[in-house]
C-alpha positions as CSV (number, residue, x, y, z in Angstrom):
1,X,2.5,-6.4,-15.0
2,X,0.1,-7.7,-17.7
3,X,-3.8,-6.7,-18.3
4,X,-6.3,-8.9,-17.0
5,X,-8.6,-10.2,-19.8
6,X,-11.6,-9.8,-18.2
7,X,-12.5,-8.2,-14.9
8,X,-15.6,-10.1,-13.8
9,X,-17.9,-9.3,-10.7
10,X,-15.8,-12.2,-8.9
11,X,-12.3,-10.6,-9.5
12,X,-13.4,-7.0,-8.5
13,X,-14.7,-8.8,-4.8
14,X,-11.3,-10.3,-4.7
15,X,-9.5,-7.0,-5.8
16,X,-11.6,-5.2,-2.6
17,X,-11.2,-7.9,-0.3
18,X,-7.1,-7.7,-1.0
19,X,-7.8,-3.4,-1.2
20,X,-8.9,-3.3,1.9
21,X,-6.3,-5.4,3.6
22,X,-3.0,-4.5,5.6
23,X,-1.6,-7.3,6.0
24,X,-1.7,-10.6,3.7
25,X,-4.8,-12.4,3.4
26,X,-5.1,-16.4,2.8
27,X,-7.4,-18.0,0.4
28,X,-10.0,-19.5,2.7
29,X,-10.0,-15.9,4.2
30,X,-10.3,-14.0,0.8
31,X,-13.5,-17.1,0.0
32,X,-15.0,-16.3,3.6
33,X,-14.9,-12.6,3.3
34,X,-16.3,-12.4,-0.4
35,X,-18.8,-15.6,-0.1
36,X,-17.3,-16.5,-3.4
37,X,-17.1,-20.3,-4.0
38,X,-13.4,-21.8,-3.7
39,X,-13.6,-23.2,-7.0
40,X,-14.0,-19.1,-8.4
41,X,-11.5,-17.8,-6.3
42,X,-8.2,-19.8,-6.2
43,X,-8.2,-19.7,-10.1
44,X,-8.3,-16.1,-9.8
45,X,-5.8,-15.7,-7.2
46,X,-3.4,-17.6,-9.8
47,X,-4.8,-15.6,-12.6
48,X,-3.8,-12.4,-10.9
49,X,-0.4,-13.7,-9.5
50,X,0.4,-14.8,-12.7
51,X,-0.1,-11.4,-14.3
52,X,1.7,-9.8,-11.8
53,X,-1.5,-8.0,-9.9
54,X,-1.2,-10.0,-6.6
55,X,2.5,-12.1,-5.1
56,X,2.1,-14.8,-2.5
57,X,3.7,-16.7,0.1
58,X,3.7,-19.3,2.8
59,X,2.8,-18.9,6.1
60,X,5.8,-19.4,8.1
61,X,3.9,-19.3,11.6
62,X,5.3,-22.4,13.7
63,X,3.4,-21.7,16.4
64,X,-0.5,-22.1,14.7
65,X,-2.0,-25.6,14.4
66,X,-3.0,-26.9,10.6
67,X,-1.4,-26.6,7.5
68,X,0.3,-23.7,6.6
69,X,-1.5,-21.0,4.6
70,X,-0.9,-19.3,1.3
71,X,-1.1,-15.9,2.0
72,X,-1.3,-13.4,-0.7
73,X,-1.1,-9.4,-1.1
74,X,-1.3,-7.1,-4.0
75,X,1.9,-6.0,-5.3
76,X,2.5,-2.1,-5.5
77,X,1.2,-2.2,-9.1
78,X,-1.7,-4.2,-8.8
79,X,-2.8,-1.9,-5.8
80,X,-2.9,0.8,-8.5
81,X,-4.3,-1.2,-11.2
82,X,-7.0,-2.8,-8.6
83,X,-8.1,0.6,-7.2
84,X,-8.7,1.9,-10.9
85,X,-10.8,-1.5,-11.8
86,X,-12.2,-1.2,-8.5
87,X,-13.6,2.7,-8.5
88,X,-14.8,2.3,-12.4
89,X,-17.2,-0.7,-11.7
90,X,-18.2,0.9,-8.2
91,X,-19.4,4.2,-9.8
92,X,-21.7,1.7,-11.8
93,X,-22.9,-1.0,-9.6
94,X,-23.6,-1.6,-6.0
95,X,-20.8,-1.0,-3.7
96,X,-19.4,-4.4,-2.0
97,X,-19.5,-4.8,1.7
98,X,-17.4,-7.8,2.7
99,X,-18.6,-10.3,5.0
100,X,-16.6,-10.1,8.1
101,X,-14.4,-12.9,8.7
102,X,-15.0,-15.3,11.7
């Protein structure tokens, strides 16, 4: 697992949204639940799958209508890593309520 660069208010809402979660979450669900444009969080989704923080996969439900999802989880490092980011920027700013998803 690599370091992130920089941790920006954007990635520390995606970090909590994906903390917080028990089961996969898909992009359009992370976007919802953080109210964070598309065009902020799918480049940070790749960002953090690329250095190992988050994995991903398809959706294999052949019973739902659409396309099929990319769902994507936090791997048993990035868990660690994200809950350390995650409490040191907490302590300093407001906490982060996500919306709830619809």
């Amino acid at each position: 697992m690599e370091p992130l660069q920089r941790i920006g208010k954007a990635t520390v809402d995606v970090l909590q949204v994906l903390l917080g979660a028990e089961e996969p979450r898909w992009g359009l669900e992370i976007i919802k639940l953080t109210g964070r444009p598309s065009g902020s969080v799918y480049p940070l989704l790749d960002r953090l799958e690329r250095a190992g923080w988050v994995s991903s996969l398809w959706e294999d439900d052949t019973e739902r209508r659409g396309p099929r999802r990319r769902m994507y989880l936090l791997t048993a490092d990035g868990a660690a890593e994200a809950r350390r980011v995650v409490a040191a920027r907490t302590s300093v700013e407001p906490r982060f309520v996500p919306r709830t998803a619809q």
